[in-house]
C-alpha positions as CSV (number, residue, x, y, z in Angstrom):
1,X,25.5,99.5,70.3
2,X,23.7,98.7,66.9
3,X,24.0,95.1,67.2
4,X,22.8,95.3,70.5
5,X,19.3,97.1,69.0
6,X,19.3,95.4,66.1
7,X,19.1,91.9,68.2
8,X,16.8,93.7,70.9
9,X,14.5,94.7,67.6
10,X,14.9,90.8,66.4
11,X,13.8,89.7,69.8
12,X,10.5,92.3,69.6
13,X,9.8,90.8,66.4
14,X,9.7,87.1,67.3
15,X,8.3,87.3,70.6
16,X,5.0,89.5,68.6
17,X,4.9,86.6,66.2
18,X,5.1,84.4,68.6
19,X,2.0,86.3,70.4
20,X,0.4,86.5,66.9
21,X,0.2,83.0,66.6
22,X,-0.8,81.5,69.6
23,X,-3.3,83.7,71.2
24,X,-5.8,84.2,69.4
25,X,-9.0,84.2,71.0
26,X,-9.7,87.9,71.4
27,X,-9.3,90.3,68.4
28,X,-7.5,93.3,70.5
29,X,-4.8,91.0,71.4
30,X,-4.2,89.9,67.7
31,X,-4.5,93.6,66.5
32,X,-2.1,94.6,70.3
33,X,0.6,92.3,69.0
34,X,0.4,93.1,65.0
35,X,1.0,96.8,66.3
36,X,3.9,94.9,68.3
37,X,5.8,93.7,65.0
38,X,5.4,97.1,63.0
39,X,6.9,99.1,66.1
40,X,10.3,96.5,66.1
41,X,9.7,96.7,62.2
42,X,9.9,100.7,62.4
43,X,13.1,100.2,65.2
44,X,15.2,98.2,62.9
45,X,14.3,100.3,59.7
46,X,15.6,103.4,61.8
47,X,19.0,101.1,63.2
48,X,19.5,100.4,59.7
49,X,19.2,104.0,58.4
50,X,21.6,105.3,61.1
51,X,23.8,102.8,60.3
52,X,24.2,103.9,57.1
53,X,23.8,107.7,57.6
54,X,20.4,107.8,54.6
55,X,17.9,110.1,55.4
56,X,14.6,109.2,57.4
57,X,11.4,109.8,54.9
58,X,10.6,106.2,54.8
59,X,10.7,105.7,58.1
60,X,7.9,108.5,57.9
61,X,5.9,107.1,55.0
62,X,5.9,103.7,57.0
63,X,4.7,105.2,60.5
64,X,1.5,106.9,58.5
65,X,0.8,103.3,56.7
66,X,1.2,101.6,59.8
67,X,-1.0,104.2,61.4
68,X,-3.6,103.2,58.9
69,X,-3.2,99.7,59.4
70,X,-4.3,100.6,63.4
71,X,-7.2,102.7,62.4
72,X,-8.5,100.1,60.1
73,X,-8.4,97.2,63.3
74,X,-9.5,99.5,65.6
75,X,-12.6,100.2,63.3
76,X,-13.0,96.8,62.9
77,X,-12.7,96.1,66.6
78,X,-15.5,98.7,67.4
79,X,-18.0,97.4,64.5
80,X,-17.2,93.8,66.1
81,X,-17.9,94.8,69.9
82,X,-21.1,96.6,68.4
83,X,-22.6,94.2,66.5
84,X,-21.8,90.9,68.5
85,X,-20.7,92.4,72.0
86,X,-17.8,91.1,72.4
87,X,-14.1,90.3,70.6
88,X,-13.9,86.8,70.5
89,X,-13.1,85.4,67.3
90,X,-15.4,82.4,68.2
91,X,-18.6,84.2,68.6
92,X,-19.4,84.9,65.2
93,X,-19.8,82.9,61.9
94,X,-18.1,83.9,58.3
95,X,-20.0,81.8,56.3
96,X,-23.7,84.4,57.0
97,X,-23.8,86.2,54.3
C-alpha cells in the first residue's frame, strides 16, 4: 500500500513537471501546476514519515511555506491581470525598466 502511493506520488510529480514545462503561455497554469508538484511533494514527505513512524511537524512547516509560495503567485497573478489585463507571458516586456 506504500509503494502503491509512493509511485502514485512519483506519477503526480512528473506529470506537474511535465505541465510545468510545456505550457506555458498563461501564468495561472504555470502557478496551477507548481501548486501540483508541492501537493505530490507534501504526499510523499507524509508516505515517507508514516513509513517510518517520525512525527509530522515538517510536514507542517512545509504546508505554511508552500502556502506562501501560493500567496506570493497569486499576488503576482492579480498585479499582472491589473496592469496588463491579461496572463499571458507574451504580452509584456522584461527588459522596461
Amino acid at each position: 500500500m506504500v509503494m502503491f502511493s509512493f509511485v502514485s506520488s512519483l506519477l503526480i510529480y512528473f506529470s506537474g513537471v511535465y505541465v510545468f514545462s510545456s505550457k506555458r503561455k498563461h501564468l495561472l497554469v504555470v502557478l496551477l501546476s507548481l501548486e501540483y508538484i508541492v501537493l505530490s511533494l507534501f504526499f510523499m514527505i507524509v508516505i515517507y514519515l508514516f513509513s517510518y513512524d517520525y512525527d509530522y511537524y515538517f510536514p507542517i512547516v512545509f504546508l505554511v511555506m508552500s502556502v506562501c509560495e501560493g500567496a506570493l503567485g497569486l499576488s503576482i497573478l492579480v498585479s499582472m491581470l491589473r496592469s496588463h489585463g491579461n496572463d499571458f507571458f507574451n504580452s509584456f516586456c522584461l527588459s522596461l525598466c
